[in-house]
Backbone bond lengths (Angstrom), bond angles and torsions (degrees), N, CA, C in turn:
res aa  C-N    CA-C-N  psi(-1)  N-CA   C-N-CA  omega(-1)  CA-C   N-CA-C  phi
1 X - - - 1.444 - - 1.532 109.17 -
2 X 1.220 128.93 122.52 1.188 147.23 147.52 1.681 132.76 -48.29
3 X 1.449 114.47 95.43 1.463 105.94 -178.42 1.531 105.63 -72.94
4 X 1.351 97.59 116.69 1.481 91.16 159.91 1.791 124.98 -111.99
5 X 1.468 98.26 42.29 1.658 93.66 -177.35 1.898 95.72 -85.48
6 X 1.227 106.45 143.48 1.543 121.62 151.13 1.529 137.73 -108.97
7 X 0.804 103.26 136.14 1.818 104.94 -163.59 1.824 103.81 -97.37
8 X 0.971 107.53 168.84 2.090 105.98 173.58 1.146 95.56 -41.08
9 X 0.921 127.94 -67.74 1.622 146.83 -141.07 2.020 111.56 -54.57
10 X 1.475 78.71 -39.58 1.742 90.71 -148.73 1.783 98.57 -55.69
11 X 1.161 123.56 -26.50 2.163 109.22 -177.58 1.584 113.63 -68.64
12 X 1.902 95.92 -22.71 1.650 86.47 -167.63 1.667 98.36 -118.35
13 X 1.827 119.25 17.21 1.320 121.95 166.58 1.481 125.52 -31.40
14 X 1.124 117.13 -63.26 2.000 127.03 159.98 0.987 124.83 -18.78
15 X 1.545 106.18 -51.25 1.811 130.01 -174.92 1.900 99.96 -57.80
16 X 1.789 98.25 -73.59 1.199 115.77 150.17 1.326 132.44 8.38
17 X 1.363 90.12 -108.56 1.635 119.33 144.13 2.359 113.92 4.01
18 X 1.442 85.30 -78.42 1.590 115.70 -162.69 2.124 83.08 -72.12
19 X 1.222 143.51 -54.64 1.217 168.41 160.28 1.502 79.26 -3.32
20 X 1.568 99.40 -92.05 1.707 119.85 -160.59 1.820 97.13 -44.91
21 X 1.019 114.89 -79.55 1.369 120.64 163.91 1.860 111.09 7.82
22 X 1.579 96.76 -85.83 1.789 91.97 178.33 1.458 115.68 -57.27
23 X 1.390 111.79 -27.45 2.113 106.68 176.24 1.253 111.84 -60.55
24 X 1.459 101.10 -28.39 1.655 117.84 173.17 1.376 120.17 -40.24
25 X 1.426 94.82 -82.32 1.582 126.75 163.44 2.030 113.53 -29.95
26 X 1.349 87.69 -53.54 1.502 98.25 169.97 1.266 129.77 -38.39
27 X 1.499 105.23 -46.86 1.547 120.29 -137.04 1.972 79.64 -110.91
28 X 1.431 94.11 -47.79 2.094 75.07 169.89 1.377 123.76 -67.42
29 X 1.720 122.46 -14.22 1.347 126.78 158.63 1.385 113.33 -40.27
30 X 1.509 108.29 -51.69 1.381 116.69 -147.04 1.925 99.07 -82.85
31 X 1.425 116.79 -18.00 1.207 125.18 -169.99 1.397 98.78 -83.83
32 X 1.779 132.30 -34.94 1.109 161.29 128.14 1.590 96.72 7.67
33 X 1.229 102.80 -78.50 1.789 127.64 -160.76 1.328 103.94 -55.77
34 X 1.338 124.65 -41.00 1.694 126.45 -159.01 1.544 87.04 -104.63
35 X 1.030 127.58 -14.14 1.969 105.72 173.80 1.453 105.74 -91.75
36 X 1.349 129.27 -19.70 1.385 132.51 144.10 1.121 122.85 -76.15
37 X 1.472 123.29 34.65 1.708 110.70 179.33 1.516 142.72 21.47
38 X 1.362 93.53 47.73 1.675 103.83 -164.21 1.361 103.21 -84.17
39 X 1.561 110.83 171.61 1.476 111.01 -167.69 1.333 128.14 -45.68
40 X 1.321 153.06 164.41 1.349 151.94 155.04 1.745 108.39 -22.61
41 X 1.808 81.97 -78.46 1.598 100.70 -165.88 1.302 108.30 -67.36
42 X 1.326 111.45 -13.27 1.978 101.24 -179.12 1.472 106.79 -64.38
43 X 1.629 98.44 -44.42 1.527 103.03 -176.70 1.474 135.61 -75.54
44 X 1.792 120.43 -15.82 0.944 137.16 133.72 1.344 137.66 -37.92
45 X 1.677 116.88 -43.53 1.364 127.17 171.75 1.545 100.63 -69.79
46 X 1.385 111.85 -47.34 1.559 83.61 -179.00 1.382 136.46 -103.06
47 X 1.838 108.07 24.20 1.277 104.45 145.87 1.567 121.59 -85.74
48 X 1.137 116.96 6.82 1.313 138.87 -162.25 2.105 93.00 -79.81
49 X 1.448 88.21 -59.08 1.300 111.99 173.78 1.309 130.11 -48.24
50 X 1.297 93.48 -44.29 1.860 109.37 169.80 1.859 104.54 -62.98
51 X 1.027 104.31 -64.89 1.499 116.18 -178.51 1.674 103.57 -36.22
52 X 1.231 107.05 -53.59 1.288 103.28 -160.67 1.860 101.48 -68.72
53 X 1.403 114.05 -50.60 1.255 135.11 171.09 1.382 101.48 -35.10
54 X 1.475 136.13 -54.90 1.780 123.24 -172.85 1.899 97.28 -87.14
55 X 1.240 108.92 -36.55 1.629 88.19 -179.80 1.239 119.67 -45.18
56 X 1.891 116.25 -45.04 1.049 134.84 -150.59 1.761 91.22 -74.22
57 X 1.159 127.60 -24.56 1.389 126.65 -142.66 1.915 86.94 -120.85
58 X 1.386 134.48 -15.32 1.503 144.53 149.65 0.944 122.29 -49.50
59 X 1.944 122.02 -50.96 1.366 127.89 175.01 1.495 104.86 -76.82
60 X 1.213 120.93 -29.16 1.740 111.85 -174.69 1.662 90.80 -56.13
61 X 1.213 129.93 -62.24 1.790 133.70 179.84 0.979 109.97 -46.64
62 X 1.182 120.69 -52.54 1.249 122.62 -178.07 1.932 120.16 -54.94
63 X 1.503 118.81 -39.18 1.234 130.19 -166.22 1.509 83.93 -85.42
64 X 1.665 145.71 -60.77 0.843 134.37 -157.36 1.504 116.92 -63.39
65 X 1.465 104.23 -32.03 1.896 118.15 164.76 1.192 106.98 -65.44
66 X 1.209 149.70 -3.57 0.646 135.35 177.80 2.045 117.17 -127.70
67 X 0.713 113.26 -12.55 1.761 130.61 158.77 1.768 113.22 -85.47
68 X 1.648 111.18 -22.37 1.310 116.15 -170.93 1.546 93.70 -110.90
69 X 1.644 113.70 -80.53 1.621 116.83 -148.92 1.744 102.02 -75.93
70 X 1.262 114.90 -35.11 1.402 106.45 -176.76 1.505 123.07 -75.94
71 X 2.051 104.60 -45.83 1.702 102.34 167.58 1.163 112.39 -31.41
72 X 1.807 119.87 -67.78 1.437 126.90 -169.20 1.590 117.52 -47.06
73 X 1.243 102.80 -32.33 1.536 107.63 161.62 1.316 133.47 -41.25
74 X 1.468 100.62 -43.38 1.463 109.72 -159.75 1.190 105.70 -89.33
75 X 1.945 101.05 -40.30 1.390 111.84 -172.86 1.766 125.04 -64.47
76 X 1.138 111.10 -3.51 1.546 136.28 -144.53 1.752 79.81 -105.42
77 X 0.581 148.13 -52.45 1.854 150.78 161.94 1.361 92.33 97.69
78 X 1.834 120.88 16.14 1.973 90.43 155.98 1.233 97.38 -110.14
79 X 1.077 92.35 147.48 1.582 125.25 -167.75 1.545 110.96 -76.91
80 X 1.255 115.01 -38.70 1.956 105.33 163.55 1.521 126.80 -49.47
81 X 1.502 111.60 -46.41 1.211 129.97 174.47 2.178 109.26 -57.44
82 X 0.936 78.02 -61.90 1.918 104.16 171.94 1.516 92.24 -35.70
83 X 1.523 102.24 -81.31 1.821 106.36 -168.03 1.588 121.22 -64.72
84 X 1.488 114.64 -24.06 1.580 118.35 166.86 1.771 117.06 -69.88
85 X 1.261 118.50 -27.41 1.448 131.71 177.66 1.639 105.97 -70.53
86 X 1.466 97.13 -55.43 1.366 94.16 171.20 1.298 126.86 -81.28
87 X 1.023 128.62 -26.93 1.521 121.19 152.44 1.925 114.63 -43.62
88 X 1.142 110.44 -42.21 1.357 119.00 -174.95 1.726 103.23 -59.11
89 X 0.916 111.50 -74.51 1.320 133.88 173.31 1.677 98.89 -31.23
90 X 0.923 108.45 -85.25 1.887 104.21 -173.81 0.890 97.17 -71.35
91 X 1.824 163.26 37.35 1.426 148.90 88.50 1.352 126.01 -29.86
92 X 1.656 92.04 -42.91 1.938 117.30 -165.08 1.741 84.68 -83.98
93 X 1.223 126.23 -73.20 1.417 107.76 -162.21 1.452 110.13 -43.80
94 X 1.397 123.91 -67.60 1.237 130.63 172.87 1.643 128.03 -18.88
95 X 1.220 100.89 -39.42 1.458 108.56 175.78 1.742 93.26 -87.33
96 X 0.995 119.75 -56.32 1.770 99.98 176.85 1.242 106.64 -39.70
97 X 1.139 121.72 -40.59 1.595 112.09 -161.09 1.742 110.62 -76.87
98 X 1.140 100.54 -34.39 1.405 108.50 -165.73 2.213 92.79 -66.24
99 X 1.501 119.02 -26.08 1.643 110.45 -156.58 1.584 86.67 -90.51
100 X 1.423 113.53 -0.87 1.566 92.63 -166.26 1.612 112.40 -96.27
């Protein structure tokens, strides 16, 4: 059997994909930094960087869940599906809101 469900995400997954990859790269930089005892703030800025790097790469999911998995929700006219999406959704913002 073949899944064929698609999520927002799945046309620009690769992008994604290649995205996580450099935070990757990043984040072993930063492991890099503290076995060379490099400055405080050097190493701060670039967890700073990381942070910003997965938020930035949360809302891309996030916008596509929400142009993809939730529209279809609404558009779909049953109303369980409709009200569980949106429940999801203002869970998901909420918790953004609460890390920021």
């Amino acid at each position: 059997m073949t899944n064929t469900t698609t999520h927002g995400y799945t046309q620009d997954k690769d992008a994604l994909v290649n995205r996580l990859h450099r935070i990757e790269g990043q984040v072993r930089g930063i492991e890099k930094m503290l076995d060379e005892d490099r400055y405080c703030i050097d190493i701060l800025t670039q967890i700073a960087a990381v942070n910003t790097a997965l938020e930035s790469l949360a809302f891309k999911i996030l916008d596509a869940h929400v142009r993809h998995c939730v529209t279809d929700a609404l558009r779909s006219g049953d109303q369980a599906e409709a009200e569980a999406k949106t429940q999801e959704l203002l869970a998901t913002v909420q918790r953004f809101a609460r890390t920021r």
